[in-house]
Structure formats: C-alpha cells, structure tokens
N, C-alpha and C positions, 0 to 999 in steps of 0.2 A: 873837255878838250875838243876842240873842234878837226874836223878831216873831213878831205873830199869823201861824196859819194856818188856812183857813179858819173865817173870825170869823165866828161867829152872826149878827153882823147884815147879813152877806151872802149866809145859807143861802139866802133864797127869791130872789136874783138869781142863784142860782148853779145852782136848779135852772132857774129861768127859762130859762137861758142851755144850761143841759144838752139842755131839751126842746126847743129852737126854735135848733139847731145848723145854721150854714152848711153847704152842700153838700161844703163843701172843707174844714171838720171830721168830716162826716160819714165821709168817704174816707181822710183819713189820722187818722181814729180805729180806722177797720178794719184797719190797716195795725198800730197800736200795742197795739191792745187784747187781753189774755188775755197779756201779757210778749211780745209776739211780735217785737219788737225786744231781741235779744241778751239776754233772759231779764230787761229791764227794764222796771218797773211804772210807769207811767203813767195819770194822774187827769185829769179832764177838769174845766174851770171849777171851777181849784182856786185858793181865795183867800192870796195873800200880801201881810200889809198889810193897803193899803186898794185893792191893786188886785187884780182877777180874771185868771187865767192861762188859755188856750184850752187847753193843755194843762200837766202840768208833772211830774218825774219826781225825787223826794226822793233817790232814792238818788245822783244823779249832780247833782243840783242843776241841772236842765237845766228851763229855760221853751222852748216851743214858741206863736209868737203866727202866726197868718193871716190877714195884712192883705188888704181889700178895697179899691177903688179910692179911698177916703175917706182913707185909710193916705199918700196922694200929696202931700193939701196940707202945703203948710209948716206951719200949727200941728200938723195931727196929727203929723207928724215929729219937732216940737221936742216934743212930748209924750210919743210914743214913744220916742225918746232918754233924757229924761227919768224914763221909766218902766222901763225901761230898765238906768239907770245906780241908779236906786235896788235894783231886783234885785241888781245886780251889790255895790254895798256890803254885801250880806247872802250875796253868794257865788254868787250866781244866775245862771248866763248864760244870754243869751235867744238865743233862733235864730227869725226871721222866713222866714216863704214867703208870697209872692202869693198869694190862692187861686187865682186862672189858672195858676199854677206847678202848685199841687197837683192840680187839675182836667185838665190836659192832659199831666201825665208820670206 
C-alpha cells in the first residue's frame, strides 16, 4: 500500500515540532540519534499520512510516539488508538512512552 511520507504540506509543522521538542524528546532523541540504537536510523517529526510521527524508523517500520499527560483523557486515547491502527494498516507499529517514563529512567 502506498501513502504519503513526509507531505509538503506538513514541512513547516514538522519543522515547528523539530524546534520546539519536549524535554522527553529531547533525551530519548540523544539516545537514538547518529544510528546509535543497533545501527538504526531514526527521523524525528516525520510525517506519515496526515499524521506527524515524534519519531519513526523506515527500515523496521517502527513509530516511536511520547505522550504527555493530555495522552490520559479518553478522546485523546480513542485518538491515539486510532491513529494508531491506521499506522498499523500500512505496517507501522507504534510504541508509546509517558514522557515521565522517559525523564526518569
């Protein structure tokens, strides 16, 4: 199945989202960045679709998403799930962390 990635009409959220990066992307960007996770290349607010990925890694089809306390209520879950499951029909699996997870281990 084919789908946009990184679609031009999300360049400039995408850098937006690059320069003004949560603390707890910040930390486990340091962690993945230059292949330093088992020699795999990971991108940062990389768009698939119509939605933006906090991080996400082509070769293994891996999204990386870091929810904040917002992430709790029930629509943003039914959202997240959602968003989610539409990754997953193009092959995508997502892996979520608290940023409090990321921040304190």
């Amino acid at each position: 199945m084919e789908f946009p990635l990184n679609n031009h009409k999300l360049k400039q959220r995408r850098s937006e989202l690059r320069k003004n990066q949560t603390e707890a992307e910040k930390v486990l960007w340091q962690q993945l960045r230059n292949r330093k996770l088992n020699g795999l290349k990971f991108y940062r607010q990389y768009s698939v679709g119509p939605y933006i990925l906090d991080l996400y890694c082509p070769e293994v089809r891996l999204a990386i998403e870091l929810d904040g306390g917002q992430h709790a209520d029930g629509d943003a879950r039914d959202y997240d799930e959602y968003r989610s499951e539409y990754l997953r029909t193009l092959g995508i699996e997502t892996v979520r962390f608290w940023n409090n997870d990321v921040m304190n281990n």
